[in-house]
Jmol script that loads the backbone (N, CA, C; Angstrom):
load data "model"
ATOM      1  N   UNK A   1    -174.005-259.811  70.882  1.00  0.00           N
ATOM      2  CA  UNK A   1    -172.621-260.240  70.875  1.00  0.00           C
ATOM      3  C   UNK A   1    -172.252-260.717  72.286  1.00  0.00           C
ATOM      4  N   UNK A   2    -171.661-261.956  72.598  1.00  0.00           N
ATOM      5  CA  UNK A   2    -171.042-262.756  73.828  1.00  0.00           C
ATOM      6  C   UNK A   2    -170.067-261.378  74.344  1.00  0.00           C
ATOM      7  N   UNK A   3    -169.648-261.214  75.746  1.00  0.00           N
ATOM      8  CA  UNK A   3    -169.201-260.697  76.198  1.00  0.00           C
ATOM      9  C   UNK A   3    -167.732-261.042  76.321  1.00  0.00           C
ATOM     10  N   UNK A   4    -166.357-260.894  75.934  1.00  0.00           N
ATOM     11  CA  UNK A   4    -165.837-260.933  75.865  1.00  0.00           C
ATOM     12  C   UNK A   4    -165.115-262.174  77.244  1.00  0.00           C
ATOM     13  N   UNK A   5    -164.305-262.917  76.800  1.00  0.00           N
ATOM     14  CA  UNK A   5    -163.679-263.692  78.005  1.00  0.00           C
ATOM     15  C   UNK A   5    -162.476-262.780  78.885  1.00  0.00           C
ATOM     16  N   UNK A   6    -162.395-262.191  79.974  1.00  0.00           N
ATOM     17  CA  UNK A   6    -161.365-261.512  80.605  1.00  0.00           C
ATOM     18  C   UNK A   6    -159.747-262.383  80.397  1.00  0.00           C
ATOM     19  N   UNK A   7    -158.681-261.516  80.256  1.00  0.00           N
ATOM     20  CA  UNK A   7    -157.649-261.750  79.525  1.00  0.00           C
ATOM     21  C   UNK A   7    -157.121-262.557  80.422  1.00  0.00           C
ATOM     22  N   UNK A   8    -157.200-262.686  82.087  1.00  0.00           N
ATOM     23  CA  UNK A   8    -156.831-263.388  83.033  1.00  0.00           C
ATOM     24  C   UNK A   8    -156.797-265.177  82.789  1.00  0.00           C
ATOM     25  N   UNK A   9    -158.656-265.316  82.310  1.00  0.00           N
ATOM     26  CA  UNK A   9    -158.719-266.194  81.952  1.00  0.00           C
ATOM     27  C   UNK A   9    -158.445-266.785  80.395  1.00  0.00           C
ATOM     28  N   UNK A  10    -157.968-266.130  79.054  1.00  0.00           N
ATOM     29  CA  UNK A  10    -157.407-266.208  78.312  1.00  0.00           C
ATOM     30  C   UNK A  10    -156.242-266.728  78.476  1.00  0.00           C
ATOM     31  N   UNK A  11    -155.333-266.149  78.967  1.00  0.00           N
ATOM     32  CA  UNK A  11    -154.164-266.370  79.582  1.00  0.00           C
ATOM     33  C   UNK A  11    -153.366-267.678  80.416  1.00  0.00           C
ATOM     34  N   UNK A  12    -154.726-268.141  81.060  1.00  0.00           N
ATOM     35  CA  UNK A  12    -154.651-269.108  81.703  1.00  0.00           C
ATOM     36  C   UNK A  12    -154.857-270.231  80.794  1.00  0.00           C
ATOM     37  N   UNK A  13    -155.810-269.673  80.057  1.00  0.00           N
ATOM     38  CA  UNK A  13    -156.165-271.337  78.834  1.00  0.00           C
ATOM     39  C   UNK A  13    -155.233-271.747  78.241  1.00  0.00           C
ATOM     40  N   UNK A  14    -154.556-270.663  77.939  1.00  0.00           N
ATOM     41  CA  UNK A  14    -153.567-270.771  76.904  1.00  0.00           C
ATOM     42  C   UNK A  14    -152.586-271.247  77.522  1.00  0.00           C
ATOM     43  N   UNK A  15    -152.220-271.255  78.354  1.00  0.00           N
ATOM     44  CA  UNK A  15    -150.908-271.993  79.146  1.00  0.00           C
ATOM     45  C   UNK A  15    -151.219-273.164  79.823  1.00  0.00           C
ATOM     46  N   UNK A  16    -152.559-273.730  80.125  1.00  0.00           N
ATOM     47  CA  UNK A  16    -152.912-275.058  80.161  1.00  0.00           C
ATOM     48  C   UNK A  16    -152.472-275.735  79.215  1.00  0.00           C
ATOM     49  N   UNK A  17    -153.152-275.015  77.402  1.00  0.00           N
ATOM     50  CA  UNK A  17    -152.760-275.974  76.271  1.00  0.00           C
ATOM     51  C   UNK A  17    -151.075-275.773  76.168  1.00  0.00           C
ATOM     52  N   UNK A  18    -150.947-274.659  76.560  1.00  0.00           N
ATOM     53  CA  UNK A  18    -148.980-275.223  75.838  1.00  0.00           C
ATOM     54  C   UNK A  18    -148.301-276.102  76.861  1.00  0.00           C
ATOM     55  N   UNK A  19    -149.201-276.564  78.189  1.00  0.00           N
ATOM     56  CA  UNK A  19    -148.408-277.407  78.531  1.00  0.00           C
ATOM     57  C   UNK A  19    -148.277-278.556  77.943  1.00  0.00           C
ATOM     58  N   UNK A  20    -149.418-279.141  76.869  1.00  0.00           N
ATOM     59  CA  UNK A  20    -149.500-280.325  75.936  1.00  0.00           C
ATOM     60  C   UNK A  20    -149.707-281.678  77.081  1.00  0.00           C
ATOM     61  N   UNK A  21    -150.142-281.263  77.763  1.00  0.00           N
ATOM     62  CA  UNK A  21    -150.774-282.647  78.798  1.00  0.00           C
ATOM     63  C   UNK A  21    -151.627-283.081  78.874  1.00  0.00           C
ATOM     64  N   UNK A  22    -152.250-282.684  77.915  1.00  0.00           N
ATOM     65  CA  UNK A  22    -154.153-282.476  77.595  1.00  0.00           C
ATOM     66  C   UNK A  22    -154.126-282.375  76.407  1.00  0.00           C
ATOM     67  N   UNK A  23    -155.200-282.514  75.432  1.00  0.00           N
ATOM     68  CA  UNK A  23    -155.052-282.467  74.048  1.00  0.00           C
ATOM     69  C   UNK A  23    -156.410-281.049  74.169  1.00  0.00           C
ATOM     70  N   UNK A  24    -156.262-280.308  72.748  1.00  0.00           N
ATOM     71  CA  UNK A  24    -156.966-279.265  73.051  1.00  0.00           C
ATOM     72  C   UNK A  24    -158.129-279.439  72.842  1.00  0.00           C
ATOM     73  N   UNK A  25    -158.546-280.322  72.557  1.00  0.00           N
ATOM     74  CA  UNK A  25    -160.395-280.353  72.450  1.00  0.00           C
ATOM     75  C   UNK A  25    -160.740-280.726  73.808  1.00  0.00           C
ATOM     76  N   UNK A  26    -159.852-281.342  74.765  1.00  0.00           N
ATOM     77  CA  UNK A  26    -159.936-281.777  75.984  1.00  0.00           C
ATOM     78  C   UNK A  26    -159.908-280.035  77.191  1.00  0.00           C
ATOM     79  N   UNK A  27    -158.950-279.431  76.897  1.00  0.00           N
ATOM     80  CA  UNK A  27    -158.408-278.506  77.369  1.00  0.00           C
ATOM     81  C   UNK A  27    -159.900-277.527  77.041  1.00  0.00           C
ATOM     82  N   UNK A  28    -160.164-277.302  75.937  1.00  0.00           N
ATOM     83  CA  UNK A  28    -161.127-276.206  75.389  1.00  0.00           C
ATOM     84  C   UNK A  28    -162.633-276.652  75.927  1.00  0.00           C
ATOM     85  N   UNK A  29    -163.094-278.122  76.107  1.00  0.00           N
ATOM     86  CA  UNK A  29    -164.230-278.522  76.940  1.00  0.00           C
ATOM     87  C   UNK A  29    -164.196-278.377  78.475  1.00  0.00           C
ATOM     88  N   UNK A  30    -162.920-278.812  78.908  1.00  0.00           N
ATOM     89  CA  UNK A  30    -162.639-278.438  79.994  1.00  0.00           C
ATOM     90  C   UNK A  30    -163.267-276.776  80.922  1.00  0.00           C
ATOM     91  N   UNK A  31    -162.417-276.198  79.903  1.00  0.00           N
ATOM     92  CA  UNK A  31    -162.637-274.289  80.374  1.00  0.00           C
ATOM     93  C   UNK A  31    -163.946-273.774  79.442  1.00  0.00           C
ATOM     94  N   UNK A  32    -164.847-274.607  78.621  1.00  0.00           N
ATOM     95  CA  UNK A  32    -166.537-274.176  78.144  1.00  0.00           C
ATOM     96  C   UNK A  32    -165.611-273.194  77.099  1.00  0.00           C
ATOM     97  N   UNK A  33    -164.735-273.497  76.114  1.00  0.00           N
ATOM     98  CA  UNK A  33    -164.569-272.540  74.914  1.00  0.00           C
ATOM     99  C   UNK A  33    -164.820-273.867  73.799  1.00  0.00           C
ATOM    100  N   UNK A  34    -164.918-273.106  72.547  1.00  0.00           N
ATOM    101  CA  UNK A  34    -164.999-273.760  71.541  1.00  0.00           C
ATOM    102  C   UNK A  34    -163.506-274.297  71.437  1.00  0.00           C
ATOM    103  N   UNK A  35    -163.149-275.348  70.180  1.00  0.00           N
ATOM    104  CA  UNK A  35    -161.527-275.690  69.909  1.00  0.00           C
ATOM    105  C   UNK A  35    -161.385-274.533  68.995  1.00  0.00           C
ATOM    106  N   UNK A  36    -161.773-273.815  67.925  1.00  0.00           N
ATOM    107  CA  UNK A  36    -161.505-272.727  67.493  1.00  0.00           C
ATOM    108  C   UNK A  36    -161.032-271.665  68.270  1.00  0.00           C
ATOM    109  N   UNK A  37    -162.070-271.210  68.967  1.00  0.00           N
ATOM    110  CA  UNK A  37    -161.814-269.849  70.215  1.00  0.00           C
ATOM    111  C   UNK A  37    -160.272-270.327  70.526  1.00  0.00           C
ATOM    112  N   UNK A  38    -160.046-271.482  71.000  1.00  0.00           N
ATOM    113  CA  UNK A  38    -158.717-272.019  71.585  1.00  0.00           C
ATOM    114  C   UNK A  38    -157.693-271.766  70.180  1.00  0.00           C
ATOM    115  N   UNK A  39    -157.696-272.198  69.653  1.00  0.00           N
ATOM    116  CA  UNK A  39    -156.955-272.517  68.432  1.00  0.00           C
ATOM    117  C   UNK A  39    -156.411-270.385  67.741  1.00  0.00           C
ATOM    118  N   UNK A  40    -158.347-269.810  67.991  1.00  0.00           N
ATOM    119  CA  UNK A  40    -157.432-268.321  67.832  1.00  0.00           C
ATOM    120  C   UNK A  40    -156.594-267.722  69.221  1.00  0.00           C
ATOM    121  N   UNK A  41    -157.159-268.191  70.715  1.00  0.00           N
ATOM    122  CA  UNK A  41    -155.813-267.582  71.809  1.00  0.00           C
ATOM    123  C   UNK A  41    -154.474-268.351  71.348  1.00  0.00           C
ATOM    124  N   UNK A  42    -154.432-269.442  70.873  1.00  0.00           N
ATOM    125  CA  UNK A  42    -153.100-270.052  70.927  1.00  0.00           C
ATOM    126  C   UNK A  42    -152.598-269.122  69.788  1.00  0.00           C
ATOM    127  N   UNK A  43    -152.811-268.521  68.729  1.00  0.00           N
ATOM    128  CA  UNK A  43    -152.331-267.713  67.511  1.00  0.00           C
ATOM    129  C   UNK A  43    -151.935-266.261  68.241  1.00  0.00           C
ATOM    130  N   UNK A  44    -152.783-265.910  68.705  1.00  0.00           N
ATOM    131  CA  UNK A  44    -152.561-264.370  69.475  1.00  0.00           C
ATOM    132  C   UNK A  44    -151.617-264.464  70.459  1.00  0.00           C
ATOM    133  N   UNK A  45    -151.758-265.320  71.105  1.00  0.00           N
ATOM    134  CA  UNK A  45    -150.266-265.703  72.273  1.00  0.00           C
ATOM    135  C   UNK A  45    -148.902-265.664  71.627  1.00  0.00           C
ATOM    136  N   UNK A  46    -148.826-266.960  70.174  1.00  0.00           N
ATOM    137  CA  UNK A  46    -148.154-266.950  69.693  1.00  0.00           C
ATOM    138  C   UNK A  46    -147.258-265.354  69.163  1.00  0.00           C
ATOM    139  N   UNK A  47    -148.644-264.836  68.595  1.00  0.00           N
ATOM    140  CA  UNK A  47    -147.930-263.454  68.227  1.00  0.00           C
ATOM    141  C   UNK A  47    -147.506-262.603  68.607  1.00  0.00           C
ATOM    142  N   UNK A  48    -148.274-262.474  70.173  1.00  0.00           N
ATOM    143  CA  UNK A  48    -147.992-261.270  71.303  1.00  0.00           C
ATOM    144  C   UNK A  48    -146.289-262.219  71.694  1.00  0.00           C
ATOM    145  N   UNK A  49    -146.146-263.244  72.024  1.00  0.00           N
ATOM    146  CA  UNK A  49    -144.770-263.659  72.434  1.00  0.00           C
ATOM    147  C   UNK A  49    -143.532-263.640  71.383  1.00  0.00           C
ATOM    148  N   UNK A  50    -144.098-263.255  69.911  1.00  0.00           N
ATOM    149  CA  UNK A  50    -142.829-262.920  69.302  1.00  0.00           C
ATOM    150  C   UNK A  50    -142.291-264.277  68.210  1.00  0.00           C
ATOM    151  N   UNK A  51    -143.131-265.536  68.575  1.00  0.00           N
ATOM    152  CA  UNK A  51    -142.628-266.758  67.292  1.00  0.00           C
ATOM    153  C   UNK A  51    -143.570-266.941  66.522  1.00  0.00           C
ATOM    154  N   UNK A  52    -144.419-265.743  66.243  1.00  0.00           N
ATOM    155  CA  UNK A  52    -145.059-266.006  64.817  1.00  0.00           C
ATOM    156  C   UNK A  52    -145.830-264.732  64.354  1.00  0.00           C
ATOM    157  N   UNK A  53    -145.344-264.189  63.162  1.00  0.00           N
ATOM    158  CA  UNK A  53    -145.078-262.980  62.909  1.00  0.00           C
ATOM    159  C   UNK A  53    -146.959-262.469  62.991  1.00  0.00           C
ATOM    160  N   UNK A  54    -146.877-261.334  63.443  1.00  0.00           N
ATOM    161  CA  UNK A  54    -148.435-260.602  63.590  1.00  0.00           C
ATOM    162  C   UNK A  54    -148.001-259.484  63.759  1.00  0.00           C
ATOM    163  N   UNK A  55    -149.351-258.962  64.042  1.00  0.00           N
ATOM    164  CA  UNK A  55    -149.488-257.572  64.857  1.00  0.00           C
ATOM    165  C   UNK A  55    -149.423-257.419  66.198  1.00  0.00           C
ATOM    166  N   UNK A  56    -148.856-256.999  67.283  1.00  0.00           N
ATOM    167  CA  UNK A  56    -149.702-257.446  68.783  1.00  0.00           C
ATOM    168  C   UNK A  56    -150.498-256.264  68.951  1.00  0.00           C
ATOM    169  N   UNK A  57    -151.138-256.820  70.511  1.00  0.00           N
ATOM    170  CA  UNK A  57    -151.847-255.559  70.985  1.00  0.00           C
ATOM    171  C   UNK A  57    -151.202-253.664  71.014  1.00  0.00           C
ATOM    172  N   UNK A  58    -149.971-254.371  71.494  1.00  0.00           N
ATOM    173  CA  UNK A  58    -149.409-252.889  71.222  1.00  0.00           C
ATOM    174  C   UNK A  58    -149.594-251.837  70.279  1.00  0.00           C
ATOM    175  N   UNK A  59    -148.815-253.241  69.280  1.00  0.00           N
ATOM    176  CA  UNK A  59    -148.792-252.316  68.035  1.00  0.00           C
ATOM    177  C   UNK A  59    -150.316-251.758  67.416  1.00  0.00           C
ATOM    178  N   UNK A  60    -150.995-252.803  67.472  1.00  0.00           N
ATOM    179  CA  UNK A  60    -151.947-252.082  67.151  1.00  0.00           C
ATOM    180  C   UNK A  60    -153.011-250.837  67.747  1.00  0.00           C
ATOM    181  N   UNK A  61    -152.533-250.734  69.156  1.00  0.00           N
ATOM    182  CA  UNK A  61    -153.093-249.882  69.870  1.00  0.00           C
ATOM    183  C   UNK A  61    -152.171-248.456  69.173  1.00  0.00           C
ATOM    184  N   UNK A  62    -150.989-248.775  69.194  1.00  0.00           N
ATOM    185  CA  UNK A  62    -150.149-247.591  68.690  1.00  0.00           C
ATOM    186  C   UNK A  62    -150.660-246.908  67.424  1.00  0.00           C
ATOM    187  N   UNK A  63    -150.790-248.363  66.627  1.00  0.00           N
ATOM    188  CA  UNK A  63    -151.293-247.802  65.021  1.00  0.00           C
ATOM    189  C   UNK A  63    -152.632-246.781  65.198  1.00  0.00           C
ATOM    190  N   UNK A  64    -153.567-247.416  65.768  1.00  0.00           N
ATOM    191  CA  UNK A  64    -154.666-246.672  66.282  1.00  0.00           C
ATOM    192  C   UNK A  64    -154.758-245.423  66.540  1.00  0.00           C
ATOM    193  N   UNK A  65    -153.585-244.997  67.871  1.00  0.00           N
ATOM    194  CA  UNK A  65    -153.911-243.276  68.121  1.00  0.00           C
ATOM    195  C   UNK A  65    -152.789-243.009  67.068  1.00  0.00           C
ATOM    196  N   UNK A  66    -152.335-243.511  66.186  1.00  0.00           N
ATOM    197  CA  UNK A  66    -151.325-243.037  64.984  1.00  0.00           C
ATOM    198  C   UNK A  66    -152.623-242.413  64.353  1.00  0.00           C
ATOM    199  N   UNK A  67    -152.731-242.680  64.098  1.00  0.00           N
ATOM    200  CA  UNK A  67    -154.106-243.125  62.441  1.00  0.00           C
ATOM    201  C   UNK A  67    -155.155-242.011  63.465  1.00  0.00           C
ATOM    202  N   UNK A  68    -155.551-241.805  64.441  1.00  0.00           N
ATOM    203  CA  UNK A  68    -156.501-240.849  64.674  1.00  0.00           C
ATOM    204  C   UNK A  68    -155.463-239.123  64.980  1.00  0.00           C
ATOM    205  N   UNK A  69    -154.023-239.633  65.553  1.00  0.00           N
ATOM    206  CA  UNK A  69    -153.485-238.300  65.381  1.00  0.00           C
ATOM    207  C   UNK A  69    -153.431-237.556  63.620  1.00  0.00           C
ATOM    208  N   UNK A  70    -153.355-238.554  63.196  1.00  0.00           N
ATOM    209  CA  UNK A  70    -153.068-237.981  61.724  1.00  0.00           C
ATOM    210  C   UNK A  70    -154.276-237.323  60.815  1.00  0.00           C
ATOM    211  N   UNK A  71    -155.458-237.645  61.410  1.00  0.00           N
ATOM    212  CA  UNK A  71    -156.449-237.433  60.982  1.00  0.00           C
ATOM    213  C   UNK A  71    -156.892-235.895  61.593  1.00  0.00           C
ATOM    214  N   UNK A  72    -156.419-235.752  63.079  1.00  0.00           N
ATOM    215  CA  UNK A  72    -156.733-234.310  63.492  1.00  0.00           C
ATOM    216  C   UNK A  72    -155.058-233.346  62.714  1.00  0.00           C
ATOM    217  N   UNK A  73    -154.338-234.114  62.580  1.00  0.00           N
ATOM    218  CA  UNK A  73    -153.434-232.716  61.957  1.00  0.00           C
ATOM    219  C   UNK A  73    -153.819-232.763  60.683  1.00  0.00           C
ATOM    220  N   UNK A  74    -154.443-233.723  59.843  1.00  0.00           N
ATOM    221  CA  UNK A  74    -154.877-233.277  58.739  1.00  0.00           C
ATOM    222  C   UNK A  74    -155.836-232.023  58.140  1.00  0.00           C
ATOM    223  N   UNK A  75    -156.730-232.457  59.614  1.00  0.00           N
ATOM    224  CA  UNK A  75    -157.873-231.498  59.396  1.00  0.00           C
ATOM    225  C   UNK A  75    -157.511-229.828  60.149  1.00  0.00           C
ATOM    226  N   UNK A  76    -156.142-229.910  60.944  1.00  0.00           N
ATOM    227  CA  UNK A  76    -155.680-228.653  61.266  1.00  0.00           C
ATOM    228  C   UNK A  76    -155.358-228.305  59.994  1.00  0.00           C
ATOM    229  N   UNK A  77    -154.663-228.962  59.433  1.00  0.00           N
ATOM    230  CA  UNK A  77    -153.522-228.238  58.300  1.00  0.00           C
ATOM    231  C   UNK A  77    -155.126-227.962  57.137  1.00  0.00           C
ATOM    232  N   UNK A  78    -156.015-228.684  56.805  1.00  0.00           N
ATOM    233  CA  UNK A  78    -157.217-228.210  55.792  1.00  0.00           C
ATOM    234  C   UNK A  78    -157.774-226.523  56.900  1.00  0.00           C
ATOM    235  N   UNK A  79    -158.314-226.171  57.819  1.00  0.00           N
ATOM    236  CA  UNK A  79    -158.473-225.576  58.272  1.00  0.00           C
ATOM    237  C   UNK A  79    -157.456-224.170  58.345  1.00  0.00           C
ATOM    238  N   UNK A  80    -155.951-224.401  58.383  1.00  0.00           N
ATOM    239  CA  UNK A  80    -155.105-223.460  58.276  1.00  0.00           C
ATOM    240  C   UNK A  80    -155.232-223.098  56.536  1.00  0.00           C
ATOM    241  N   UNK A  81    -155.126-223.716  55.617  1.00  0.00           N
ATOM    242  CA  UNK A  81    -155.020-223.683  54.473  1.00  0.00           C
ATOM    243  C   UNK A  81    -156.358-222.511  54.004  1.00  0.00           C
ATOM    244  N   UNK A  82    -157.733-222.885  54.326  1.00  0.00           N
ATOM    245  CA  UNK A  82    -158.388-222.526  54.049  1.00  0.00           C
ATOM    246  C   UNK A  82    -158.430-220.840  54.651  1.00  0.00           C
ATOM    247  N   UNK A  83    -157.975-220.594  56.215  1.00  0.00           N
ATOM    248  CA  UNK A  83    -157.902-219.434  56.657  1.00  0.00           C
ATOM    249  C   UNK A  83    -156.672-218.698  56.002  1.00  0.00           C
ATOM    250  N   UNK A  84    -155.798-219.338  55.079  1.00  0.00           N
ATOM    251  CA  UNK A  84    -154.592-218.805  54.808  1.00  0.00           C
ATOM    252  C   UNK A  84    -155.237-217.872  53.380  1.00  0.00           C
ATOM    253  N   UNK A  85    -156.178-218.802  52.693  1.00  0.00           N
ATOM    254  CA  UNK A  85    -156.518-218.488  51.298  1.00  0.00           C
ATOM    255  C   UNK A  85    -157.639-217.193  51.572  1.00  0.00           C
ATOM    256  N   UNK A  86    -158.636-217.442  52.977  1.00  0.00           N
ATOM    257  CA  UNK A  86    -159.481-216.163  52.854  1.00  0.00           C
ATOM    258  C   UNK A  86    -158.783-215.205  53.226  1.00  0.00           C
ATOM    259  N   UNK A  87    -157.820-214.999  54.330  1.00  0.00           N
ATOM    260  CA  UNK A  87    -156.670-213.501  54.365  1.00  0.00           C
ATOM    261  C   UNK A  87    -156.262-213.389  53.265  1.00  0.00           C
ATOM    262  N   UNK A  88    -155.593-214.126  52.378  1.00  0.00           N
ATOM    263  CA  UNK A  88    -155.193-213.691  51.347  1.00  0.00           C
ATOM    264  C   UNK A  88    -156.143-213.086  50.442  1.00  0.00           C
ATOM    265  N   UNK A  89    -157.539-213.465  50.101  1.00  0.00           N
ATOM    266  CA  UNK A  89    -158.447-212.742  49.487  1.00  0.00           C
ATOM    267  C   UNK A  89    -158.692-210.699  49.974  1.00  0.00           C
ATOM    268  N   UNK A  90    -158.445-210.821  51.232  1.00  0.00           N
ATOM    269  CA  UNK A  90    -158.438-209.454  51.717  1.00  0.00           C
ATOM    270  C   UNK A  90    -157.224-208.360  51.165  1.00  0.00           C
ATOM    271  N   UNK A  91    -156.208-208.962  50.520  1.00  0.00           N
ATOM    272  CA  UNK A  91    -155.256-208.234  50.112  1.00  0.00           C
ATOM    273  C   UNK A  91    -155.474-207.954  48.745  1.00  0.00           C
ATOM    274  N   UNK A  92    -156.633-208.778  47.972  1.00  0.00           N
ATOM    275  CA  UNK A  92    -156.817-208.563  46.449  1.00  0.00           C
ATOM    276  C   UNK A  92    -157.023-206.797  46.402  1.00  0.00           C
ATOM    277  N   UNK A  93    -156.673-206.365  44.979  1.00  0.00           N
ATOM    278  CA  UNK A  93    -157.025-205.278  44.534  1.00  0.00           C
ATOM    279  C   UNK A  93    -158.671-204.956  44.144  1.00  0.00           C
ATOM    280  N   UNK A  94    -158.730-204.169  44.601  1.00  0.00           N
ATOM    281  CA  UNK A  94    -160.114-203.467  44.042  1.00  0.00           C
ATOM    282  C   UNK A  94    -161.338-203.836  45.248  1.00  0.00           C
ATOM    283  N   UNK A  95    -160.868-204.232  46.555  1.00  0.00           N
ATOM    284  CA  UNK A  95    -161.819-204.317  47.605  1.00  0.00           C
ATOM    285  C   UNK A  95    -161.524-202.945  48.197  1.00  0.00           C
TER     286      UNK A  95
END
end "model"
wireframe off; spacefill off
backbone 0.3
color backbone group
């Protein structure tokens, strides 16, 4: 797998093409990306800035430790449940 492009230079591409002074196959040969690669920063920009509905990084970083907190209180609350049911076995009659 290609190593990721640093967001610095993401950032920068992407505000070359929205200046529209360049056309983007021009812009995307220019900086050695594909017009696709370009075509997905211009979508993610779009979305991280708010005029075209997505997810951003945030949110999805948020969703992320959401979705892994929920998974350790799940497995607290299976763990309490289970220690709740063997004490309770100790109170049966006839032990």
């Amino acid at each position: 797998m290609p190593k990721p492009y640093p967001r610095e230079f993401r950032d920068d591409v992407v505000a070359v093409a929205r200046r529209g002074e360049t056309p983007l196959k021009q812009v995307a040969e220019d900086f050695g990306i594909s017009e696709s690669c370009l075509a997905n920063w211009l979508r993610a920009a779009d979305v991280e800035d708010g005029t075209r509905p997505g997810v951003t990084r945030e949110e999805s970083a948020e969703l992320r430790e959401l979705c892994k907190r929920n998974r350790l209180l799940e497995q607290e609350n299976e763990v309490l449940r289970k220690a709740a049911a063997y004490l309770a076995q100790g109170n049966l009659p006839g032990k």
